[in-house]
SEPA-156473 format. One record per residue: residue number from 1; residue in three letters; x, y negated, z of N, C-alpha, C in turn. Coordinates in pm, whole numbers. Layout:
<nodes>
<node seq="NUM" type="ALA" n_c1="X" n_c2="Y" n_c3="Z" ca_c1="X" ca_c2="Y" ca_c3="Z" c_c1="X" c_c2="Y" c_c3="Z"/>
...
</nodes>
This chain:
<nodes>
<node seq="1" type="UNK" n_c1="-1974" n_c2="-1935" n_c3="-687" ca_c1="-1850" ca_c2="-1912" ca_c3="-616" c_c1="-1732" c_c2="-1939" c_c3="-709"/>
<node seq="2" type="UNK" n_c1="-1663" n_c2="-2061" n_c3="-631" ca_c1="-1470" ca_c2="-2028" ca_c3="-713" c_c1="-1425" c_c2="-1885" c_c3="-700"/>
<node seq="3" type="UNK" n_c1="-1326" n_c2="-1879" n_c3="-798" ca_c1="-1231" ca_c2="-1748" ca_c3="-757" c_c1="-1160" c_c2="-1771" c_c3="-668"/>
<node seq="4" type="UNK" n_c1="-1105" n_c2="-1853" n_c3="-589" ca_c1="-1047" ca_c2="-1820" ca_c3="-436" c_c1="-1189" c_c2="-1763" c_c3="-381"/>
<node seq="5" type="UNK" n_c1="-1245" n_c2="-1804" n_c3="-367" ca_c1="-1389" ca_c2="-1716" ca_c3="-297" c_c1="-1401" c_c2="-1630" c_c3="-308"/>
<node seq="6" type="UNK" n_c1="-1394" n_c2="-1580" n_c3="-419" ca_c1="-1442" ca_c2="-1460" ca_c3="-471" c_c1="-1304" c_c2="-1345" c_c3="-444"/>
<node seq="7" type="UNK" n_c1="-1198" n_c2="-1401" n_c3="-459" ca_c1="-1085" ca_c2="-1321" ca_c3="-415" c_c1="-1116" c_c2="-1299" c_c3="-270"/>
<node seq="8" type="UNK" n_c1="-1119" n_c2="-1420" n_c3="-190" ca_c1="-1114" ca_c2="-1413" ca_c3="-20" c_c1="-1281" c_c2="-1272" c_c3="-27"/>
<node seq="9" type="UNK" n_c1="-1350" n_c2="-1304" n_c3="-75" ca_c1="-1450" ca_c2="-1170" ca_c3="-13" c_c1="-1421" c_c2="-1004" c_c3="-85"/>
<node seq="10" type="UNK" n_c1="-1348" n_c2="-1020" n_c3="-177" ca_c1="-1319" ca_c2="-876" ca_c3="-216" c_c1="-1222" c_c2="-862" c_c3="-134"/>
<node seq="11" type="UNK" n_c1="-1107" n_c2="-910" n_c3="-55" ca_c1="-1032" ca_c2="-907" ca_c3="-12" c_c1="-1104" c_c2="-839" c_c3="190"/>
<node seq="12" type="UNK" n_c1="-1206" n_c2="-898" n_c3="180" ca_c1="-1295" ca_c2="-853" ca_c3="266" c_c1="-1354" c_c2="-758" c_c3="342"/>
<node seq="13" type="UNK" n_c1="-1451" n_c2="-750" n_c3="245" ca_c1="-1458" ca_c2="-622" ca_c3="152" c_c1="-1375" c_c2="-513" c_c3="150"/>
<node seq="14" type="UNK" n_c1="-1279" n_c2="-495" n_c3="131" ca_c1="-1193" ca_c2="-390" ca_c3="78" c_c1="-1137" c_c2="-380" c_c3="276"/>
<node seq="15" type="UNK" n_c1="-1087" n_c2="-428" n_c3="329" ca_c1="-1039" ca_c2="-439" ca_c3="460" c_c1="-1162" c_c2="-394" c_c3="564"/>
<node seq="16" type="UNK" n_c1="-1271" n_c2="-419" n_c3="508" ca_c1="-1409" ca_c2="-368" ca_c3="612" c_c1="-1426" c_c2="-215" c_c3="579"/>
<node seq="17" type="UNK" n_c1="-1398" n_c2="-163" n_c3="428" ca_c1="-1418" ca_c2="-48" ca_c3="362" c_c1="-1326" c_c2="47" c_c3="447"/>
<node seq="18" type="UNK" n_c1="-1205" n_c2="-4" n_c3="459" ca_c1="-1089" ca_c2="108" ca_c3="536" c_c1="-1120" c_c2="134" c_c3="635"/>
<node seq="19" type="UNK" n_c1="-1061" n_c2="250" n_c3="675" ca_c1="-1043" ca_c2="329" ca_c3="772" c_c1="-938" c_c2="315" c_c3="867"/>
<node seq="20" type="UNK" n_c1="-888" n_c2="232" n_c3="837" ca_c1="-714" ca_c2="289" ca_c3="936" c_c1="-686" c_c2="117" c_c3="998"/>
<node seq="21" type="UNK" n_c1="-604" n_c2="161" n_c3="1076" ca_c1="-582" ca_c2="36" ca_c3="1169" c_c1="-534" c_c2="-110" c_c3="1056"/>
<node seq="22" type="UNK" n_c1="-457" n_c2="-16" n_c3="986" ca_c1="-372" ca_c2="-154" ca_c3="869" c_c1="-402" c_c2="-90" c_c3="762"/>
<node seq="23" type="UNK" n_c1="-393" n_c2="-199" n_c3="649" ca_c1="-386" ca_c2="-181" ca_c3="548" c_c1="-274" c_c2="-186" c_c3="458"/>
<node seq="24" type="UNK" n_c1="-234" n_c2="-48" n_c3="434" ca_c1="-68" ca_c2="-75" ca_c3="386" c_c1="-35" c_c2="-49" c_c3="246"/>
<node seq="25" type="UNK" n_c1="39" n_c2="-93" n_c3="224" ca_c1="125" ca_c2="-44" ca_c3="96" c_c1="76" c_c2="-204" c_c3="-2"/>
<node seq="26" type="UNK" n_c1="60" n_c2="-233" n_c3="-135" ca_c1="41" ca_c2="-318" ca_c3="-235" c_c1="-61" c_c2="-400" c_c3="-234"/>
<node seq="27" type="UNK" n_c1="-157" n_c2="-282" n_c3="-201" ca_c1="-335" ca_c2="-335" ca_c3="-155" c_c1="-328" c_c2="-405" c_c3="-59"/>
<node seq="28" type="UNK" n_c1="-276" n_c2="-350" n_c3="48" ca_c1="-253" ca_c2="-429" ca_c3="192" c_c1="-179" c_c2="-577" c_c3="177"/>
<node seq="29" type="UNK" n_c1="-106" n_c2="-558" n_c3="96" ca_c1="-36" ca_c2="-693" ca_c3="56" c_c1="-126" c_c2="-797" c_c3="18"/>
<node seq="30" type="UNK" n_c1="-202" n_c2="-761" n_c3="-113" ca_c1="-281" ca_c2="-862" ca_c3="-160" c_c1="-422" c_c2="-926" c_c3="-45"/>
<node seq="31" type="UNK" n_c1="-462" n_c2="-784" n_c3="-23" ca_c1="-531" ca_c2="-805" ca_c3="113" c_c1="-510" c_c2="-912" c_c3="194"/>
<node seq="32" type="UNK" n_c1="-408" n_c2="-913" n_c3="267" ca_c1="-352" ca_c2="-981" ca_c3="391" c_c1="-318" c_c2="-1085" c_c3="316"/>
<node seq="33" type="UNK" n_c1="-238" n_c2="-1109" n_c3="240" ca_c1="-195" ca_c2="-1266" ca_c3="150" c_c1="-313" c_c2="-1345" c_c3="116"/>
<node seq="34" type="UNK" n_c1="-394" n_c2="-1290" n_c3="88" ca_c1="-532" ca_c2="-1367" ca_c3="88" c_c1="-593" c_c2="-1383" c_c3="138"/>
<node seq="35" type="UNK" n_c1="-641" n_c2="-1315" n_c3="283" ca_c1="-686" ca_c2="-1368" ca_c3="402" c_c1="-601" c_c2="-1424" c_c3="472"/>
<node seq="36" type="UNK" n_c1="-498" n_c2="-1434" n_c3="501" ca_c1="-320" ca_c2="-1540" ca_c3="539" c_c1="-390" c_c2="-1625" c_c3="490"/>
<node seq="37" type="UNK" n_c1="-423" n_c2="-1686" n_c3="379" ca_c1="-464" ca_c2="-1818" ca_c3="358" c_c1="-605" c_c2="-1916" c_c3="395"/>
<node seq="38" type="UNK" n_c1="-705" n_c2="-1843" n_c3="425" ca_c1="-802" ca_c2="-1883" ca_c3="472" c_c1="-782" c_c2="-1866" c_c3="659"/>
<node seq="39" type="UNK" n_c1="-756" n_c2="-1759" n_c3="716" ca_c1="-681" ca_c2="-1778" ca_c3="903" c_c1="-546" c_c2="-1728" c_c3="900"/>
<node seq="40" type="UNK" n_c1="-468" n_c2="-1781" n_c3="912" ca_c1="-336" ca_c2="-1748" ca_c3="930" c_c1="-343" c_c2="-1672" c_c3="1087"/>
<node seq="41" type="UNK" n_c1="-370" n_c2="-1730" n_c3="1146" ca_c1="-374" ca_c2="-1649" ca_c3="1314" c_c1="-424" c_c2="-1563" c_c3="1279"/>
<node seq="42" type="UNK" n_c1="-528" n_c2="-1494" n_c3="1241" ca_c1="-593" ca_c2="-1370" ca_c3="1247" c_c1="-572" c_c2="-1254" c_c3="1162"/>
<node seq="43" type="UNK" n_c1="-473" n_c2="-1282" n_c3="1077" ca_c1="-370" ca_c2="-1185" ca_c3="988" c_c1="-279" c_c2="-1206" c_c3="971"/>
<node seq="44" type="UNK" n_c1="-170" n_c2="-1275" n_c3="1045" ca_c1="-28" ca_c2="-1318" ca_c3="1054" c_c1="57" c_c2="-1160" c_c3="1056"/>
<node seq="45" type="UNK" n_c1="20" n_c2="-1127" n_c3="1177" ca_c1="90" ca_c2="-965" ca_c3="1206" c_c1="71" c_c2="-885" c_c3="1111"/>
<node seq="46" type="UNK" n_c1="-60" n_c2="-887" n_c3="1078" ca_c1="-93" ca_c2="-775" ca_c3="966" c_c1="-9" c_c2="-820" c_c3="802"/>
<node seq="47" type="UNK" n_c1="42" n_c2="-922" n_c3="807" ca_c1="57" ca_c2="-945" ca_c3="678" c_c1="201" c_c2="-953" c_c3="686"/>
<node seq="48" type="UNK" n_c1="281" n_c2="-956" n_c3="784" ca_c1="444" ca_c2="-963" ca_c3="862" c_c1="482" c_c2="-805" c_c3="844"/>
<node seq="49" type="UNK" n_c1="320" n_c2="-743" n_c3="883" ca_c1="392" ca_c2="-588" ca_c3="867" c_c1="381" c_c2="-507" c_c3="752"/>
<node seq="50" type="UNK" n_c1="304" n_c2="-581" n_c3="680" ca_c1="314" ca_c2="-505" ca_c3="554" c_c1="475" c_c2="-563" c_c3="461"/>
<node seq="51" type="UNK" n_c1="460" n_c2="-690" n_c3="506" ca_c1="563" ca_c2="-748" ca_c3="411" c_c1="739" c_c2="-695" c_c3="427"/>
<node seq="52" type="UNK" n_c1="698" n_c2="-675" n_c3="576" ca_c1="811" ca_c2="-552" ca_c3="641" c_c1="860" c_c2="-388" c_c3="570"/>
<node seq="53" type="UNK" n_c1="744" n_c2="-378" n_c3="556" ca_c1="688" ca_c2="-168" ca_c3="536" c_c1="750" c_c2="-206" c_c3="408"/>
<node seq="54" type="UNK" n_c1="692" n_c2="-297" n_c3="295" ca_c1="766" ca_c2="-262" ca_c3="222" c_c1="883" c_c2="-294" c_c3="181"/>
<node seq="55" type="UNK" n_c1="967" n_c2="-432" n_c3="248" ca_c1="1099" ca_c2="-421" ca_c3="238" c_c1="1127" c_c2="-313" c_c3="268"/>
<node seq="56" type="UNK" n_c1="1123" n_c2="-229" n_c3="333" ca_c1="1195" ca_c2="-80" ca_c3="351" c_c1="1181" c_c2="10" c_c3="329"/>
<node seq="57" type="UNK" n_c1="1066" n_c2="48" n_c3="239" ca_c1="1000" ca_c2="161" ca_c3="204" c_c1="992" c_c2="162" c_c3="33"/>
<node seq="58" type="UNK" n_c1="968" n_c2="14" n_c3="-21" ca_c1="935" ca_c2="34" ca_c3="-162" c_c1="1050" c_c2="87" c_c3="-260"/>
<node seq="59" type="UNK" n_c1="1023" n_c2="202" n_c3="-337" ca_c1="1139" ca_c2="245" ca_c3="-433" c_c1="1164" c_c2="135" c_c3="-489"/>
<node seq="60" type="UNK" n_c1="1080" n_c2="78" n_c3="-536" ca_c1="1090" ca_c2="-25" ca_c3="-689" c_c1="1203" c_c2="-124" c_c3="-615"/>
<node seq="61" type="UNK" n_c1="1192" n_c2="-157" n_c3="-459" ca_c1="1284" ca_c2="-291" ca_c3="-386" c_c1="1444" c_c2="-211" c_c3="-346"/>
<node seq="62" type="UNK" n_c1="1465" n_c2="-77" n_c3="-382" ca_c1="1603" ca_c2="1" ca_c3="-301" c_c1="1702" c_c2="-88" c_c3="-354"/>
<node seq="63" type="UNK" n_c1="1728" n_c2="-86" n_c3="-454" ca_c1="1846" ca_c2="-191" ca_c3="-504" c_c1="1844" c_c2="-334" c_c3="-524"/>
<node seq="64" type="UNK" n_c1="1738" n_c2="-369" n_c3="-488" ca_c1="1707" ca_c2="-515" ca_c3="-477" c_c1="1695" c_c2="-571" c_c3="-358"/>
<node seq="65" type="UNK" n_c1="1826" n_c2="-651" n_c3="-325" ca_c1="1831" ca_c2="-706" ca_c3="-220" c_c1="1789" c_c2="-818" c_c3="-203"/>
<node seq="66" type="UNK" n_c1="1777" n_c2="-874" n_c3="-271" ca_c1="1708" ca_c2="-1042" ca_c3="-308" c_c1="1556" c_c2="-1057" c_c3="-306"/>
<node seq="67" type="UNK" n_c1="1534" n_c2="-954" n_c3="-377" ca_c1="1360" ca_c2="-918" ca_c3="-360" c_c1="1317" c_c2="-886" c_c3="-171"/>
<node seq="68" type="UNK" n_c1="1425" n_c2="-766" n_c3="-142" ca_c1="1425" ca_c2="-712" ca_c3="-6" c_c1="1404" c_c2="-839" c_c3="94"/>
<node seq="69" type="UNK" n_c1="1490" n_c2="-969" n_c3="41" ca_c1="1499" ca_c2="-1082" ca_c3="143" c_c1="1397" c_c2="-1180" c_c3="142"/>
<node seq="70" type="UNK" n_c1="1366" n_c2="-1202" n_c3="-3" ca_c1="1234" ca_c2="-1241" ca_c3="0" c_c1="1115" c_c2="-1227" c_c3="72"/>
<node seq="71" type="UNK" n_c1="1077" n_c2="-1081" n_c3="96" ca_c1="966" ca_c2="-1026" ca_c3="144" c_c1="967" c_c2="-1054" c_c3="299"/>
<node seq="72" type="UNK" n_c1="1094" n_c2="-1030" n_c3="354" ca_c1="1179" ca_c2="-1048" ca_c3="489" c_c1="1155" c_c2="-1189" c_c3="540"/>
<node seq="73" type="UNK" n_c1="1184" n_c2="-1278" n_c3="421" ca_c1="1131" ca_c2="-1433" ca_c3="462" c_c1="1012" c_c2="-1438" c_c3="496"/>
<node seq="74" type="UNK" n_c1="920" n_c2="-1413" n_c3="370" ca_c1="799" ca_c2="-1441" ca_c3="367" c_c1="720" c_c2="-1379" c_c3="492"/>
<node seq="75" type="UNK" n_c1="800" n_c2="-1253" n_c3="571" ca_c1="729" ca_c2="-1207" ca_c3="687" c_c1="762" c_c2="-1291" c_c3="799"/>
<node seq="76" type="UNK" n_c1="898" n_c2="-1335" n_c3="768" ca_c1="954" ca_c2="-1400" ca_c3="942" c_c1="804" c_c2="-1580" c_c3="944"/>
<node seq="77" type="UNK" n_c1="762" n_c2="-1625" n_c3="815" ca_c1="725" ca_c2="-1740" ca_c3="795" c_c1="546" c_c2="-1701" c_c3="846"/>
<node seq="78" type="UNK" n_c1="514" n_c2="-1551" n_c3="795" ca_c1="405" ca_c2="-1513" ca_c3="852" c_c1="402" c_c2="-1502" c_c3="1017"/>
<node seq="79" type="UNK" n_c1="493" n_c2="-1458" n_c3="1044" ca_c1="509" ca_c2="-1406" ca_c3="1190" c_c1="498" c_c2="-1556" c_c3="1309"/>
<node seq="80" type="UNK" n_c1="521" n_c2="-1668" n_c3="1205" ca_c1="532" ca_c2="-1811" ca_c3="1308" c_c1="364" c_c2="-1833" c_c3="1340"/>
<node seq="81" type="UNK" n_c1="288" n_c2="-1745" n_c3="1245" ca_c1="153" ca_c2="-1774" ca_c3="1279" c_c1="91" c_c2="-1703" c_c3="1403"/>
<node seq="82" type="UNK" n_c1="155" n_c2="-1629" n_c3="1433" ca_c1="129" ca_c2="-1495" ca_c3="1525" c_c1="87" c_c2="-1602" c_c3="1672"/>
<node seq="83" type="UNK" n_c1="-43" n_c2="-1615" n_c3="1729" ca_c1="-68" ca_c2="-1658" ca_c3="1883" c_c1="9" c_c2="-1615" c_c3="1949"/>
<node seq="84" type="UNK" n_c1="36" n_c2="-1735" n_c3="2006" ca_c1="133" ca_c2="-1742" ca_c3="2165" c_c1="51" c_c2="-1611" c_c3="2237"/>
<node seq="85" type="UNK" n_c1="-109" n_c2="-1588" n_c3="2246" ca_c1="-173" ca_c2="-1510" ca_c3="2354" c_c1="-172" c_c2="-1354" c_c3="2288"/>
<node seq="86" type="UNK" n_c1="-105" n_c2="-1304" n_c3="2195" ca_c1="-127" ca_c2="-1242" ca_c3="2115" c_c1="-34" c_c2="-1094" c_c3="2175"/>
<node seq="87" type="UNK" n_c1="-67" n_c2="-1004" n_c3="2196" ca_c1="-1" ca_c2="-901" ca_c3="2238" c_c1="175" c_c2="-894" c_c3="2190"/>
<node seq="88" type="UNK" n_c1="265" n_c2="-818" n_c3="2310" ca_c1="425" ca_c2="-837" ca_c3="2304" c_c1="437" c_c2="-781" c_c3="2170"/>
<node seq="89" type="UNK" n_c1="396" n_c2="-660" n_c3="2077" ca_c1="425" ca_c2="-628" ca_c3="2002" c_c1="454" c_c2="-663" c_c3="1858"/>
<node seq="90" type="UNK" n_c1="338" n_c2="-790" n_c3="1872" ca_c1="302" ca_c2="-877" ca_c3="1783" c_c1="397" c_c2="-994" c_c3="1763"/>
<node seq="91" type="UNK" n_c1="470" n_c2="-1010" n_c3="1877" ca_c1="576" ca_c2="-1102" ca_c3="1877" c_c1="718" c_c2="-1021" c_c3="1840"/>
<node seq="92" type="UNK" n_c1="744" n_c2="-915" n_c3="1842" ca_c1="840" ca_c2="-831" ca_c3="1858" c_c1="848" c_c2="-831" c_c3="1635"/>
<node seq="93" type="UNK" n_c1="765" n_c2="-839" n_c3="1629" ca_c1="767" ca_c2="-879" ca_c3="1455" c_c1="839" c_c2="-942" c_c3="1435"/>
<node seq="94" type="UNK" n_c1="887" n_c2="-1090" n_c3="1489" ca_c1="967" ca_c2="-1181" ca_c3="1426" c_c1="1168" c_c2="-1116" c_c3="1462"/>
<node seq="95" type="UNK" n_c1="1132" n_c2="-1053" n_c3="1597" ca_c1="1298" ca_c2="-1056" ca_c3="1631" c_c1="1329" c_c2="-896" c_c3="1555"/>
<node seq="96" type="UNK" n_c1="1237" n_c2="-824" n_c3="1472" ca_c1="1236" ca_c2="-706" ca_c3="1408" c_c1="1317" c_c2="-785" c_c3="1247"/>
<node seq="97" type="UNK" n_c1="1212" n_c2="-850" n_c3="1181" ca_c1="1248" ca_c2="-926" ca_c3="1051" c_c1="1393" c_c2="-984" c_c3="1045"/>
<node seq="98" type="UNK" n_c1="1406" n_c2="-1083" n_c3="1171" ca_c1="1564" ca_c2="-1150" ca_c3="1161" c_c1="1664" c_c2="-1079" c_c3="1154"/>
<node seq="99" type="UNK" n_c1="1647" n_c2="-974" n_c3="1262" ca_c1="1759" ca_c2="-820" ca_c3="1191" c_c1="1768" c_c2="-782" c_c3="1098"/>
<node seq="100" type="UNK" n_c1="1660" n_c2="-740" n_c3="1016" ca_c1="1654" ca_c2="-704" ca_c3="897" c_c1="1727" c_c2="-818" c_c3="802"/>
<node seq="101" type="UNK" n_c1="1696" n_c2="-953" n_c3="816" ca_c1="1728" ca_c2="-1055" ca_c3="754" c_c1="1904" c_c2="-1051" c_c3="753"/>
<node seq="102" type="UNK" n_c1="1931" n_c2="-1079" n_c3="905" ca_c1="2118" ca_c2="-1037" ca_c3="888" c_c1="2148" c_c2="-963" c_c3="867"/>
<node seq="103" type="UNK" n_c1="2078" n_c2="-852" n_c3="848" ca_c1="2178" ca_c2="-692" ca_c3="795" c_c1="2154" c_c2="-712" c_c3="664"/>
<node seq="104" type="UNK" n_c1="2082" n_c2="-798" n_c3="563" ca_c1="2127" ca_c2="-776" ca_c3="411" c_c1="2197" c_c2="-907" c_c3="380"/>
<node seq="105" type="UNK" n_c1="2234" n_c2="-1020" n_c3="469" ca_c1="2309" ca_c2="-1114" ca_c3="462" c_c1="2425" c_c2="-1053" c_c3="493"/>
<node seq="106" type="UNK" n_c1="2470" n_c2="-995" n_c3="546" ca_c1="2571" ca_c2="-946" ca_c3="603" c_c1="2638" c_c2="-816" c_c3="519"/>
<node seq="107" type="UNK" n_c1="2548" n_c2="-730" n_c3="417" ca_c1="2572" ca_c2="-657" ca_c3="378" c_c1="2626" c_c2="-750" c_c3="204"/>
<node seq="108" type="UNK" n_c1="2558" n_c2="-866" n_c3="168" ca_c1="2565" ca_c2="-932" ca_c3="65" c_c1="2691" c_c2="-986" c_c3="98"/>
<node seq="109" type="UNK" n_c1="2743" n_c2="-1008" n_c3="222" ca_c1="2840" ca_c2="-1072" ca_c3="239" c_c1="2979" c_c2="-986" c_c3="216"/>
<node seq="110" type="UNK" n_c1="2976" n_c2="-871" n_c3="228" ca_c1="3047" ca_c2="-726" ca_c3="257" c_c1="3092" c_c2="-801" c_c3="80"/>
<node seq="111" type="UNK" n_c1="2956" n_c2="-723" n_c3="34" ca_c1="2971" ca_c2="-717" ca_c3="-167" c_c1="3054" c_c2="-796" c_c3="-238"/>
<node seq="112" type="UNK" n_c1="3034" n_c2="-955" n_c3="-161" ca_c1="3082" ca_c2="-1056" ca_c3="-235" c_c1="3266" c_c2="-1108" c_c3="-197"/>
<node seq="113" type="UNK" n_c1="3323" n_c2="-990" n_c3="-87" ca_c1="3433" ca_c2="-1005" ca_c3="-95" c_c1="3516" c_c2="-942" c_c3="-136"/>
</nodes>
């Protein structure tokens, strides 16, 4: 086995091991970013909402707005993977992120005048 392999099945692995609907917080990140790359459809949401949770939740991101927007991108770019047949909620991800996206454009914009 390569190590993408070997990443994609611990990544597996660890997501079959849990208990809970998502996998959240850091773990969940690496989790989902690495299965994102082998089906994008089949962890788009899951990986939109973590990348979400922690724009808004992580201490380490409170004063980092650039980091904050980053994560915000990287979810709105996950969220294009999300099936057309895919439950409303699942779509409700992307018009959640773009808010988020103009309220720290908008707040950067405040700063810089």
């Amino acid at each position: 086995m390569n190590a993408h392999t070997d990443l994609v099945l611990k990544a597996r692995i660890r997501l079959l091991s849990h208990n809970e609907r998502i996998l959240n917080g850091e773990e969940g990140l690496w989790v989902y970013r690495t299965l994102f790359t082998v089906n994008p459809h089949a962890h788009a949401y899951k990986l939109a909402y973590v990348l979400r949770e922690l724009s808004e939740t992580s201490p380490r991101l409170a004063h980092l707005p650039e980091a904050r927007q980053a994560l915000l991108e990287e979810a709105g770019a996950a969220g294009c993977h999300i099936p057309a047949d895919a439950p409303t909620y699942q779509h409700q991800m992307w018009n959640h992120t773009v808010a988020q996206l103009r309220e720290i454009e908008r707040r950067q914009g405040q700063a810089g005048q």
